[in-house]
Structures are given as structure tokens and as C-alpha cells.
C-alpha positions as CSV (number, residue, x, y, z in Angstrom):
1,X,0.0,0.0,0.0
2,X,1.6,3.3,-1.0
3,X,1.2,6.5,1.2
4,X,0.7,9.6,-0.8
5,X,2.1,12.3,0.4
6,X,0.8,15.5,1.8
7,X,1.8,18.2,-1.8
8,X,1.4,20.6,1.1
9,X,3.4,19.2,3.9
10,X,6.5,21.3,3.4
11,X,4.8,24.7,2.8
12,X,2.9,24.4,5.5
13,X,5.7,23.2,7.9
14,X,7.5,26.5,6.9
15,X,4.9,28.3,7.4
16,X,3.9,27.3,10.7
17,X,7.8,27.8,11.5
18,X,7.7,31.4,10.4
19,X,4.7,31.7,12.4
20,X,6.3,30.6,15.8
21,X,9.2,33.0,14.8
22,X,7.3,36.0,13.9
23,X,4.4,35.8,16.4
24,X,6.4,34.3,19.8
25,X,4.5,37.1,21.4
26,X,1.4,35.5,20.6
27,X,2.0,32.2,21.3
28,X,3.6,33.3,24.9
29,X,0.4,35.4,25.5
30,X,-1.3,32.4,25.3
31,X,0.5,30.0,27.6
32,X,0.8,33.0,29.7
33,X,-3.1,33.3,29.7
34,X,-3.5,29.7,30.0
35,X,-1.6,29.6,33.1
36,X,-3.0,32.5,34.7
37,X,-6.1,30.7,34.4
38,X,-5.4,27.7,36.0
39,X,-3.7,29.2,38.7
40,X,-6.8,31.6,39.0
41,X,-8.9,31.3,42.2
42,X,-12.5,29.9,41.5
43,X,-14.1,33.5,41.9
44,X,-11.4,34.7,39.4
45,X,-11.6,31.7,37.3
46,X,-14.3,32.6,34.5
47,X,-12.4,36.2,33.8
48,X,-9.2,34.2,33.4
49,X,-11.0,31.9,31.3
50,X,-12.3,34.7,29.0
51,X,-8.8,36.3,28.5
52,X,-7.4,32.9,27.5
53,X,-9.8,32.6,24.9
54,X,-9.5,36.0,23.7
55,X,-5.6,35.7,22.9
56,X,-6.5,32.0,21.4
57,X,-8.7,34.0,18.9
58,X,-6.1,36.6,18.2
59,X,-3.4,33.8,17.2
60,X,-6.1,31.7,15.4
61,X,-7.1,35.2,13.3
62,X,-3.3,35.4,12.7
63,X,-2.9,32.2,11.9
64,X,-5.9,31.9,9.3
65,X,-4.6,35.2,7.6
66,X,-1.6,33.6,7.3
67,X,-3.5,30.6,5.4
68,X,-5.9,32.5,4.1
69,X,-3.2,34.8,2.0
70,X,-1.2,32.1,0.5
71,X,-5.0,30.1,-0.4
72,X,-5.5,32.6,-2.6
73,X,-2.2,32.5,-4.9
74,X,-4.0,28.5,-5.8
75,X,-6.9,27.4,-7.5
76,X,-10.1,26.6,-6.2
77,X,-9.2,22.9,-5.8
78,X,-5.5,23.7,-4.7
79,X,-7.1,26.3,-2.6
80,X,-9.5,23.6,-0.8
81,X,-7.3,21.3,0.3
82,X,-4.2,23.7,1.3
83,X,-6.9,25.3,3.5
84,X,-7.7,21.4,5.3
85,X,-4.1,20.7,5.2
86,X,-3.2,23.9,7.0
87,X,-5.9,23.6,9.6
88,X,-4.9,19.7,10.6
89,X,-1.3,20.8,10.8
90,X,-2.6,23.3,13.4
91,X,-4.8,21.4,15.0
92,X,-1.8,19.2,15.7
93,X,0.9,21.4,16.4
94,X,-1.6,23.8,18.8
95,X,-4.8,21.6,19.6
96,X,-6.3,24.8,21.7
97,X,-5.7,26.9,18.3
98,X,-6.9,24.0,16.1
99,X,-10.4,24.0,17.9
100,X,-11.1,27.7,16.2
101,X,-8.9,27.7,12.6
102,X,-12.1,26.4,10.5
103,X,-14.1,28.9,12.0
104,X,-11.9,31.5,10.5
């Protein structure tokens, strides 16, 4: 059985390098909010909650212009499964980012 592989892999893999390079800001904000949340006392806990998911939506909007730009230098087709090949190598490289990319 042969394995085809991903036409996208390396592209993507660049990208998502690039991404971690140009937007460590963004990534840090949101272990940063992810920790301040679990440390958060229960009264304090929703609040922390909500600022954890608000930097997870800033990297995910960053993250989908990011796919969202090079989609459109492809085809329709191209442009489809570029778009599903991004979003599964976010969802496994960042699972809480992941959970929001096809929403974007």
C-alpha cells in the first residue's frame, strides 16, 4: 500500500515555522493566559477563562490570515485542500488553536 504524500506538507511546515518565529508574542500570551487561568482562584476563574480565549482567537485570526493569504495564490481545488491541510497541521501542532482555525 503506497502512502501519498501531503503536496502541502512542506509549505505548510515553513509556514507554521515562520509563524512561531514572527508571532512568539502570541504564542507566549497564550500560555501565559492559559496559566494564569489555571492558577486563578474559582471567583477569578471565569475572567481568566475569557482572556485565554481571547488571545487564542487573536493567534487563530493570525494564523488563518496567514493561510488565508497564501489560499489565494492557488486554485479553487489547490485552494481547498491547502486550506484542510493547513488547519490539521494546526490542529496538531496547537490543539487549543486547532479548535477555532475552520471557524476563520
Amino acid at each position: 500500500m503506497r502512502f501519498r504524500r501531503d503536496p502541502f506538507g512542506d509549505v505548510i511546515a515553513r509556514q507554521l515555522d515562520l509563524f512561531v518565529e514572527d508571532e512568539a508574542d502570541l504564542l507566549e500570551e497564550c500560555r501565559e493566559k492559559f496559566r494564569s487561568y489555571e492558577r486563578a482562584p474559582r471567583e477569578d476563574a471565569e475572567e481568566a477563562y475569557g482572556d485565554f480565549v481571547d488571545a487564542v482567537e487573536t493567534a487563530t485570526e493570525a494564523l488563518a490570515d496567514m493561510r488565508d493569504r497564501f489560499g489565494r495564490t492557488l486554485g479553487e481545488d489547490a485552494a481547498e485542500a491547502y486550506e484542510d491541510a493547513f488547519n490539521r497541521a494546526v490542529r496538531k501542532r496547537w490543539p487549543e488553536l486547532g479548535l477555532e482555525i475552520e471557524n476563520r
